[in-house]
N, CA, C and O of each residue as an XYZ file, in Angstrom:
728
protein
N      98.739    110.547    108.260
C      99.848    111.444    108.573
C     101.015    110.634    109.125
O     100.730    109.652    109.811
N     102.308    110.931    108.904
C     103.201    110.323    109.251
C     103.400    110.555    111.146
O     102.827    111.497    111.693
N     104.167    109.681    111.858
C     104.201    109.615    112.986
C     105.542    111.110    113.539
O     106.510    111.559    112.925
N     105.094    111.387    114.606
C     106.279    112.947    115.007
C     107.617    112.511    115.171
O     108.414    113.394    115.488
N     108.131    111.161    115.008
C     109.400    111.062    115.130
C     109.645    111.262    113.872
O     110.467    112.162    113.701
N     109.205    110.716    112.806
C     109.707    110.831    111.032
C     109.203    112.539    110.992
O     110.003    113.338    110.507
N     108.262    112.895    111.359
C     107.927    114.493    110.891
C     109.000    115.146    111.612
O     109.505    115.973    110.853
N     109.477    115.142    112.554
C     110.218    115.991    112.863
C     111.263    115.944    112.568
O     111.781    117.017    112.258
N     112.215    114.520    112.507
C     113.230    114.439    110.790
C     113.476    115.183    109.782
O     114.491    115.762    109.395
N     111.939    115.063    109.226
C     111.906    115.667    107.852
C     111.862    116.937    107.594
O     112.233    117.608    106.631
N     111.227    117.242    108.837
C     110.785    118.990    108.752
C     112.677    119.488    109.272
O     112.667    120.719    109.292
N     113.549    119.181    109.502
C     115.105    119.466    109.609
C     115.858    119.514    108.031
O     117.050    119.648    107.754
N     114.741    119.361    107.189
C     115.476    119.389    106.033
C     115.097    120.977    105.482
O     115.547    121.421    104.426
N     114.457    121.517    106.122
C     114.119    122.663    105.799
C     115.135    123.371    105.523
O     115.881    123.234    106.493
N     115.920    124.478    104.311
C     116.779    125.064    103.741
C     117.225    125.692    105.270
O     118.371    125.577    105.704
N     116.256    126.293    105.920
C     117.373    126.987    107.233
C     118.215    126.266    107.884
O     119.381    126.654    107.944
N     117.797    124.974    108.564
C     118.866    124.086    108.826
C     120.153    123.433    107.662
O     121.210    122.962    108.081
N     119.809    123.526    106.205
C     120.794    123.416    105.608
C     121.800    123.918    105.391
O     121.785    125.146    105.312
N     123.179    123.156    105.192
C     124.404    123.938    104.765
C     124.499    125.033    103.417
O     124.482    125.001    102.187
N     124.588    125.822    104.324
C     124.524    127.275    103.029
C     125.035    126.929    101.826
O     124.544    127.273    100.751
N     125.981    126.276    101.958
C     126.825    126.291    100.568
C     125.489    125.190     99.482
O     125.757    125.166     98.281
N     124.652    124.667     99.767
C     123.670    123.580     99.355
C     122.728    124.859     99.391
O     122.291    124.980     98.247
N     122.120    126.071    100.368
C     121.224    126.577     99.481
C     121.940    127.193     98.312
O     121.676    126.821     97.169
N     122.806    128.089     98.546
C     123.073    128.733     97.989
C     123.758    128.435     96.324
O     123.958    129.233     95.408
N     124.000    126.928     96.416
C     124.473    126.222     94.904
C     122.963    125.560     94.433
O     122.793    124.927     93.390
N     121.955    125.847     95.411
C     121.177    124.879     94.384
C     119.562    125.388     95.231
O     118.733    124.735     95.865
N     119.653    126.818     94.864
C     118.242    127.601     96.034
C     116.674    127.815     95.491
O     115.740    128.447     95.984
N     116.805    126.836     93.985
C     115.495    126.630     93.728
C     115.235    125.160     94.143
O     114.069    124.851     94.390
N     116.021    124.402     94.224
C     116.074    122.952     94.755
C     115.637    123.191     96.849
O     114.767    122.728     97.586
N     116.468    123.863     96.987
C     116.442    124.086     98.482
C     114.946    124.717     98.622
O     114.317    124.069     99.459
N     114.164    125.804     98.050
C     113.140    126.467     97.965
C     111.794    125.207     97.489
O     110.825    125.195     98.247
N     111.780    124.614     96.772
C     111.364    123.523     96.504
C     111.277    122.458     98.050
O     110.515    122.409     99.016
N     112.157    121.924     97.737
C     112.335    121.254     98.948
C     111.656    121.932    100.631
O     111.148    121.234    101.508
N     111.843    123.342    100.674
C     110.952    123.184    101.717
C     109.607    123.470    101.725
O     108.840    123.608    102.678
N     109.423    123.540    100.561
C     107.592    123.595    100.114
C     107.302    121.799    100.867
O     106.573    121.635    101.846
N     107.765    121.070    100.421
C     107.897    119.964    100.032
C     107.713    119.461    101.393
O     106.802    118.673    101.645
N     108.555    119.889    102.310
C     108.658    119.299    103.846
C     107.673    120.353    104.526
O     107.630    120.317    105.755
N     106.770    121.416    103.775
C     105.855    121.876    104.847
C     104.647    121.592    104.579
O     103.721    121.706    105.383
N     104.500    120.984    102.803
C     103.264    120.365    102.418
C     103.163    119.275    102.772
O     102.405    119.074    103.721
N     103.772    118.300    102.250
C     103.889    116.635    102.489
C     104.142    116.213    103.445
O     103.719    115.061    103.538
N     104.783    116.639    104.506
C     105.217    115.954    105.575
C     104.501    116.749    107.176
O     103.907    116.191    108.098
N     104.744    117.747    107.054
C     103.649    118.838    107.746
C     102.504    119.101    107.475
O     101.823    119.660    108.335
N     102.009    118.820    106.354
C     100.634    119.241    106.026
C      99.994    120.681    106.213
O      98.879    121.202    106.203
N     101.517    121.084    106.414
C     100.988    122.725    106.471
C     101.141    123.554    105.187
O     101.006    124.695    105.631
N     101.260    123.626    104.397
C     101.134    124.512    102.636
C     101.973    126.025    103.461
O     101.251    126.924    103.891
N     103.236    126.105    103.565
C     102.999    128.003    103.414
C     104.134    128.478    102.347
O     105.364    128.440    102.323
N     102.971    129.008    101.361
C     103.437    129.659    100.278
C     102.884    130.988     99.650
O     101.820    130.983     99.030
N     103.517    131.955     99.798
C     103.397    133.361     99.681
C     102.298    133.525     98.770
O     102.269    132.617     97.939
N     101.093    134.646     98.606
C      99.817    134.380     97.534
C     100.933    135.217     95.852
O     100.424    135.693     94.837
N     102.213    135.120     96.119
C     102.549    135.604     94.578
C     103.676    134.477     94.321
O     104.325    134.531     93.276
N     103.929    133.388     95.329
C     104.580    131.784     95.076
C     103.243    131.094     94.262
O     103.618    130.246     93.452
N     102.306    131.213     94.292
C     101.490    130.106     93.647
C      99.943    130.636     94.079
O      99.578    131.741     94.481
N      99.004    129.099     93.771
C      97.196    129.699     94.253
C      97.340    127.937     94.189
O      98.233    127.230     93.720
N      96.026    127.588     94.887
C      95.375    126.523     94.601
C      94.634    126.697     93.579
O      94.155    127.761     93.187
N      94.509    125.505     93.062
C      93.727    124.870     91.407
C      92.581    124.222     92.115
O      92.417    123.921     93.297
N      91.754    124.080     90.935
C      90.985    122.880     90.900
C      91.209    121.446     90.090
O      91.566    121.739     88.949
N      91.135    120.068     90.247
C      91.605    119.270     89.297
C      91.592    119.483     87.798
O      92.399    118.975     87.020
N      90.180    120.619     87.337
C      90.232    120.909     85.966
C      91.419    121.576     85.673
O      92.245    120.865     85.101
N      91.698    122.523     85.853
C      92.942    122.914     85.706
C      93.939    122.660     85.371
O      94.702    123.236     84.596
N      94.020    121.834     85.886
C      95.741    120.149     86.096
C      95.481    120.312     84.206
O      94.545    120.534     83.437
N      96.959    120.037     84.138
C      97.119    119.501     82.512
C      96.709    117.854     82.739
O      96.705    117.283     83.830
N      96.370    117.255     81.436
C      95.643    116.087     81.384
C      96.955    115.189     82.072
O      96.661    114.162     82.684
N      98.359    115.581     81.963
C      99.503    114.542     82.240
C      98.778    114.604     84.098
O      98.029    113.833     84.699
N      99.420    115.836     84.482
C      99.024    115.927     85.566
C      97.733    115.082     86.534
O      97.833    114.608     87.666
N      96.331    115.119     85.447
C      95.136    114.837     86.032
C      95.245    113.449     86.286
O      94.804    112.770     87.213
N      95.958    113.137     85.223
C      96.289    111.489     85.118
C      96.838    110.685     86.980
O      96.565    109.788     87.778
N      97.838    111.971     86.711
C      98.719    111.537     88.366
C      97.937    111.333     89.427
O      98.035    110.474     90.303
N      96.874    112.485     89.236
C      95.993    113.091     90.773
C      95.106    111.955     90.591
O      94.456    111.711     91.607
N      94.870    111.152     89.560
C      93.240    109.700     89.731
C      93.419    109.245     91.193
O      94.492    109.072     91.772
N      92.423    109.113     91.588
C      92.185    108.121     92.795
C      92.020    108.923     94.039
O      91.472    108.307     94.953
N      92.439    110.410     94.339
C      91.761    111.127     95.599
C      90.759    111.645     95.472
O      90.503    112.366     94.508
N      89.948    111.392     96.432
C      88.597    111.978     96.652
C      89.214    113.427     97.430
O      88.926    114.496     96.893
N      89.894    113.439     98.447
C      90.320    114.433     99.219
C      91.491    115.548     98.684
O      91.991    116.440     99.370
N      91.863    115.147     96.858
C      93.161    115.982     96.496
C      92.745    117.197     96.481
O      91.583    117.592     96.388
N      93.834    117.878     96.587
C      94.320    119.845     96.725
C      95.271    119.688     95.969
O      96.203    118.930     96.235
N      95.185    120.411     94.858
C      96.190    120.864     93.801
C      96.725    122.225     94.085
O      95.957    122.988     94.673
N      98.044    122.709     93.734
C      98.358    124.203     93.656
C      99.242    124.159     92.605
O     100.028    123.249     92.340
N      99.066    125.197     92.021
C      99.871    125.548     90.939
C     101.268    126.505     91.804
O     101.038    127.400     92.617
N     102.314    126.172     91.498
C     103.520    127.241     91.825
C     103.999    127.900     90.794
O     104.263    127.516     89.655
N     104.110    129.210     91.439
C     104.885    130.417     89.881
C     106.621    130.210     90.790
O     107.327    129.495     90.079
N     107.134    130.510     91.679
C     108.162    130.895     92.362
C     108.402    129.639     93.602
O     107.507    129.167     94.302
N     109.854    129.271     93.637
C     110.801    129.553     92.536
C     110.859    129.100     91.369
O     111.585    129.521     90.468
N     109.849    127.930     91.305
C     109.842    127.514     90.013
C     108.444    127.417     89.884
O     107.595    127.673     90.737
N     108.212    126.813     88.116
C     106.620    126.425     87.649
C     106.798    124.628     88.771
O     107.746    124.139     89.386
N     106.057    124.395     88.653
C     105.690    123.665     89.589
C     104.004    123.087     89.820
O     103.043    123.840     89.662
N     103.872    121.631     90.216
C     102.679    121.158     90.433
C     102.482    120.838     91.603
O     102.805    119.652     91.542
N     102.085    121.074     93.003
C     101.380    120.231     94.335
C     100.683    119.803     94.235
O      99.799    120.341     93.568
N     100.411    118.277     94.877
C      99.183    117.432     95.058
C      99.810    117.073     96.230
O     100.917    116.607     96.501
N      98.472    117.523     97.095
C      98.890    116.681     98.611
C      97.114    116.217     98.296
O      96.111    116.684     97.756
N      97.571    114.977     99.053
C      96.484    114.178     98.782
C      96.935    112.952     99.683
O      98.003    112.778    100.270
N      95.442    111.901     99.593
C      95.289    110.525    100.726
C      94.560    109.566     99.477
O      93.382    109.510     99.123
N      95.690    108.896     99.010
C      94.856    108.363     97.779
C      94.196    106.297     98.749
O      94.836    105.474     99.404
N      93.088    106.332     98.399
C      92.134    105.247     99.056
C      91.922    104.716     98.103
O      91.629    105.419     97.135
N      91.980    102.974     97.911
C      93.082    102.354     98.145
C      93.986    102.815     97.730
O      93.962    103.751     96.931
N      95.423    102.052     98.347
C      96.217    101.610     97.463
C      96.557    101.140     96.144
O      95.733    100.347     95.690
N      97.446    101.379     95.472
C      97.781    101.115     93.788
C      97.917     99.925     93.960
O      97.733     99.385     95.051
N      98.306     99.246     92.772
C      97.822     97.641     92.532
C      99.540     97.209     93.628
O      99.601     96.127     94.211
N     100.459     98.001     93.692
C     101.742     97.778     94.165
C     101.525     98.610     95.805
O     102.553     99.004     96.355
N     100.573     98.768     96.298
C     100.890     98.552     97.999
C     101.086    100.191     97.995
O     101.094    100.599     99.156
N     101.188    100.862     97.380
C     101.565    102.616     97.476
C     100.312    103.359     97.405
O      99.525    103.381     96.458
N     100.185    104.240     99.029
C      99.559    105.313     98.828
C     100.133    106.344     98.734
O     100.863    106.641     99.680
N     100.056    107.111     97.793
C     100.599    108.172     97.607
C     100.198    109.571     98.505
O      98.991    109.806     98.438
N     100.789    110.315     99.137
C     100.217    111.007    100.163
C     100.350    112.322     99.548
O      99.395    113.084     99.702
N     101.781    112.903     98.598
C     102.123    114.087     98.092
C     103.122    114.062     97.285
O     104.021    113.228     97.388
N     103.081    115.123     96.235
C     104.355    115.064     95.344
C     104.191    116.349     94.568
O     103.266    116.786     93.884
N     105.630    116.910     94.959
C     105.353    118.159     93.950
C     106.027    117.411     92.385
O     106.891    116.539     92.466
N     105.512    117.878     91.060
C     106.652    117.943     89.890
C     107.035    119.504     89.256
O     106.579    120.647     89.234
N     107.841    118.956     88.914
C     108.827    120.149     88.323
C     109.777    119.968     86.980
O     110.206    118.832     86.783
N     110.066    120.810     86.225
C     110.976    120.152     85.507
C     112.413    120.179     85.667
O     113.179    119.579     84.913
N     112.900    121.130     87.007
C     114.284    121.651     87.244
C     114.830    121.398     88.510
O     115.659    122.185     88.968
N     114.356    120.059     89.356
C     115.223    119.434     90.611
C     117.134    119.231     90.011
O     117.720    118.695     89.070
N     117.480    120.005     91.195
C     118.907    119.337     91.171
C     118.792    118.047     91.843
O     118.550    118.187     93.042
N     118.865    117.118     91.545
C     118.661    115.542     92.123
C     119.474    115.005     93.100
O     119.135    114.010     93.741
N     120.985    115.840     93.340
C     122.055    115.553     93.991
C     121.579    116.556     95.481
O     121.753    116.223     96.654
N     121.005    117.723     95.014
C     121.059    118.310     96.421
C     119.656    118.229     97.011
O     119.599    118.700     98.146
N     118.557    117.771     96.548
C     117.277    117.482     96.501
C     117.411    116.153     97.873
O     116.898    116.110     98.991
N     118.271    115.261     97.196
C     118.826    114.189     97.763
C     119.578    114.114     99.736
O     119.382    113.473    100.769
N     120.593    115.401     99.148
C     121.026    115.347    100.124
C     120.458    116.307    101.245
O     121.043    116.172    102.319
N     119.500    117.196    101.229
C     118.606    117.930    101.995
C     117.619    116.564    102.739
O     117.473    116.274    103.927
N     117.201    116.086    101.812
C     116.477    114.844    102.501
C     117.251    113.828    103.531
O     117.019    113.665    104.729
N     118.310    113.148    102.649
C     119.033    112.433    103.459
C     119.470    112.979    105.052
O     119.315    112.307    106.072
N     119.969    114.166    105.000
C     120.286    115.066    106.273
C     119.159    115.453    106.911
O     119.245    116.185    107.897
N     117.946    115.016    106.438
C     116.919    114.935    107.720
C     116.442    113.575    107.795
O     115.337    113.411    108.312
N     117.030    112.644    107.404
C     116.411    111.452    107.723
C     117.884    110.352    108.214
O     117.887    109.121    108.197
N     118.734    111.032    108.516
C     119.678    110.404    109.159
C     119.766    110.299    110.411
O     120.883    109.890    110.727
N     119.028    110.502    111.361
C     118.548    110.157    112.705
C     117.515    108.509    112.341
O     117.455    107.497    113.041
N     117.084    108.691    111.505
C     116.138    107.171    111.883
C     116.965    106.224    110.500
O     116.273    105.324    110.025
N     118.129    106.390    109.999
C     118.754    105.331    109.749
C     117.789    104.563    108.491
O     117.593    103.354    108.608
N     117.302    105.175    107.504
C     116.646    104.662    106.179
C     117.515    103.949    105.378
O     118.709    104.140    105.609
N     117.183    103.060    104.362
C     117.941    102.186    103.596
C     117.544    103.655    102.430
O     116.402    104.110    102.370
N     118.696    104.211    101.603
C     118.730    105.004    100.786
C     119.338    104.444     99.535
O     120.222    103.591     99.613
N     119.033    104.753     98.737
C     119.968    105.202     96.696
C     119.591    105.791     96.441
O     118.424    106.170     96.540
N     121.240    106.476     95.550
C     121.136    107.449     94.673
C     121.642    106.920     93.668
O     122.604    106.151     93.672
N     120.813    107.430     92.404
C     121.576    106.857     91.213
C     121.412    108.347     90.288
O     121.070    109.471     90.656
N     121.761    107.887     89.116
C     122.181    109.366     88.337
C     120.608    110.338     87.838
O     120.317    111.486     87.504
N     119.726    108.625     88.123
C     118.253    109.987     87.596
C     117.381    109.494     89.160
O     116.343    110.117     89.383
N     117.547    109.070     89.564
C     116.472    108.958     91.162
C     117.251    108.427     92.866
O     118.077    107.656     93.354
N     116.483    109.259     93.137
C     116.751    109.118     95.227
C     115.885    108.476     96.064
O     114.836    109.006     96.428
N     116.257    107.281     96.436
C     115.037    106.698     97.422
C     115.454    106.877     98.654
O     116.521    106.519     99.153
N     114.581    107.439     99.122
C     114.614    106.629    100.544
C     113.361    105.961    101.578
O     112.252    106.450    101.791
N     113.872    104.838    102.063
C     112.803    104.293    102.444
C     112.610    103.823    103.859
O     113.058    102.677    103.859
N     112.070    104.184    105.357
C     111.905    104.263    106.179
C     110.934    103.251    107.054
O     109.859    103.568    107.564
N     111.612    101.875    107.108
C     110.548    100.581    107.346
C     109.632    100.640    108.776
O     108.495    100.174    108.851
N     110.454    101.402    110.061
C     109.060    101.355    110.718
C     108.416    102.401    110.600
O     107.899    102.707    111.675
N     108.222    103.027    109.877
C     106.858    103.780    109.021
C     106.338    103.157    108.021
O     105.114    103.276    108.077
N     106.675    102.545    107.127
C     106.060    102.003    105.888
C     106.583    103.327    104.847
O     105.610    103.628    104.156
N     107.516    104.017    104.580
C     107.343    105.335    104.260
C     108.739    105.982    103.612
O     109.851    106.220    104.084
N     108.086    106.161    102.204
C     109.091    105.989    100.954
C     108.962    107.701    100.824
O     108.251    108.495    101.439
N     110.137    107.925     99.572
C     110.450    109.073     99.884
C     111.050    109.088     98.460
O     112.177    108.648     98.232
N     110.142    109.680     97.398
C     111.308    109.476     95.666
C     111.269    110.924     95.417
O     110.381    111.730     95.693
N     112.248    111.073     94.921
C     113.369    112.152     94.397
C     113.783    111.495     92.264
O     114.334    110.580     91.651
N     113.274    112.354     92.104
C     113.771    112.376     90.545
C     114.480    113.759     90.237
O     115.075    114.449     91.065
N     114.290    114.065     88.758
C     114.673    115.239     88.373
C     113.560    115.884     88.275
O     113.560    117.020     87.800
N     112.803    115.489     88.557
C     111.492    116.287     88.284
C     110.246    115.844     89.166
O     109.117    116.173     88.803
N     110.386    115.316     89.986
C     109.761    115.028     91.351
C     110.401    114.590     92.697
O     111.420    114.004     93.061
N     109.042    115.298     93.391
C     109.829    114.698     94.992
C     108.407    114.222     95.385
O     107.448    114.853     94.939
N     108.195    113.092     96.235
C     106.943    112.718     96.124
C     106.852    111.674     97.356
O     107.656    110.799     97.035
N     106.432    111.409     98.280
C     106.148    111.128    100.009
C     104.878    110.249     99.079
O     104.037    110.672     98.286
N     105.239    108.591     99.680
C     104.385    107.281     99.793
C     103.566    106.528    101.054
O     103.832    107.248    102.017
N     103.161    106.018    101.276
C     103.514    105.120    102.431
C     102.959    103.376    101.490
O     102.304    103.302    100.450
N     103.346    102.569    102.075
C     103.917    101.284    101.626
C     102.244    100.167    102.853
O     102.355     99.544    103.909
N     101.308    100.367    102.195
C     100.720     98.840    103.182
C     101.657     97.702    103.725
O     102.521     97.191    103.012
N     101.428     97.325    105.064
C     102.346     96.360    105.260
C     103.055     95.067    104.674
O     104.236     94.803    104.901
N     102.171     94.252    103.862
C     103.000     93.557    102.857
C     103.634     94.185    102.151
O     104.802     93.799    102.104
N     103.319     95.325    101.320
C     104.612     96.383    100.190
C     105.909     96.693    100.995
O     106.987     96.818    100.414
N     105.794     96.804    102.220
C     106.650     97.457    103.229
C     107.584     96.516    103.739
O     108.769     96.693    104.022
N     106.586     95.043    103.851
C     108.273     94.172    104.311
C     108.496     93.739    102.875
O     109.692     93.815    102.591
N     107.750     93.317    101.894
C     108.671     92.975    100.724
C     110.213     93.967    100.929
O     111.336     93.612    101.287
N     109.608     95.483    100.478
C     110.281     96.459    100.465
C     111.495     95.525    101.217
O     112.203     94.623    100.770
N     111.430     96.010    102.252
C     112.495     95.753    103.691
C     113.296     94.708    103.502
O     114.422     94.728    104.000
N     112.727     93.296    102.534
C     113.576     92.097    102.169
C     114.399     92.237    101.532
O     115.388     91.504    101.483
N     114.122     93.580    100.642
C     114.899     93.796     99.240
C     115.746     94.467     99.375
O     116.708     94.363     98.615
N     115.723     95.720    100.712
C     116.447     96.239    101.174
C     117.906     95.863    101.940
O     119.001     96.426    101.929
N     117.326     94.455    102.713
C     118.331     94.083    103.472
C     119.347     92.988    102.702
O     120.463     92.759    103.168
N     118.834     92.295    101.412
C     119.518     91.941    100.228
C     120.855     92.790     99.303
O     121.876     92.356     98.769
N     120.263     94.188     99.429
C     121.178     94.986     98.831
C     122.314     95.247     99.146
O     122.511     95.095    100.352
N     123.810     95.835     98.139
C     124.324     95.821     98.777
C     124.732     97.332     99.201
O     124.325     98.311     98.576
N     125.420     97.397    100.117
C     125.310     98.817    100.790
C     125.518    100.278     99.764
O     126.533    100.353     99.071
N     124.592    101.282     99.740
C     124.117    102.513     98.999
C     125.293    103.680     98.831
O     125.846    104.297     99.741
N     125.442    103.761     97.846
C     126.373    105.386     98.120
C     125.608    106.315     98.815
O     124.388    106.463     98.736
N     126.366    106.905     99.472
C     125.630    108.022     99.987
C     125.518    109.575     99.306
O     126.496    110.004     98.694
N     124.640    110.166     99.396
C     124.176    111.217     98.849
C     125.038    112.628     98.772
O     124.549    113.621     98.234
């Protein structure tokens, strides 16, 4: 689980603390997004029983099952509202051959990537993350956690980085040159 200074960050990205004009231009992104910060980062799931159900891995389409390899401990849910939608919160043991445990990630096929982005960024601007945005993905990455944060068009998905992945990370970070902001 992530430490209560980054959880309580993240959990500020929740659509109520957001600028209306961001739910309201982009409120399946915002609705998304706080699935996102009450599954992945809270570990608390609350989603209405006519938003979605939990699955079993059979279930998962084979793309999907592919994603979920490696938890012994995964929970899948299927989402109907606001969008179709996949959850996996999960503790994947080990690490991928690249230093990433993957902890959670919803996919989707309909993220707005710009406001997905900036809901995140505005809760993680208290601890000062090295961020990009580019036209198809959002990182952000949070070095004294070890603890990455990707944004596509079709995922949002919470890492954490083993400590060698994490200062590489951090070398590459402090190489770069400074990020547009979101």
């Amino acid at each position: 689980m992530l430490s209560s200074a980054l959880l309580t960050a993240l959990l500020a990205a929740a659509p109520a603390s957001a600028p209306e004009s961001l739910v309201r231009n982009a409120p399946v992104t915002a609705q998304l997004a706080a699935m996102f910060v009450s599954a992945c980062l809270d570990g608390k799931l609350q989603m209405r029983p006519d938003q979605g159900r939990e699955i079993s891995r059979r279930e998962l389409s084979s793309f999907d099952r592919d994603d979920a390899q490696g938890s012994k401990s995964a929970r899948y849910f299927k989402i109907f509202k606001p969008a179709k939608a996949i959850l996996v919160m999960a503790d994947y043991d080990p690490p991928r051959y690249d230093g990433q445990t993957y902890l959670c990630m919803i996919e989707t096929s309909i993220l707005d990537l710009k406001a997905a982005a900036r809901l995140i960024s505005l809760a993680l601007a208290d601890l000062r993350p090295a961020q990009t945005l580019s036209e198809t993905a959002y990182e952000a990455f949070v070095p004294q956690e070890g603890a990455r944060i990707y944004v596509s068009r079709t995922q949002m998905a919470l890492s954490r980085l083993d400590r060698a992945a994490a200062d590489r990370r951090a070398a590459r970070v402090s190489k770069a040159p400074p990020a547009r902001k979101p």
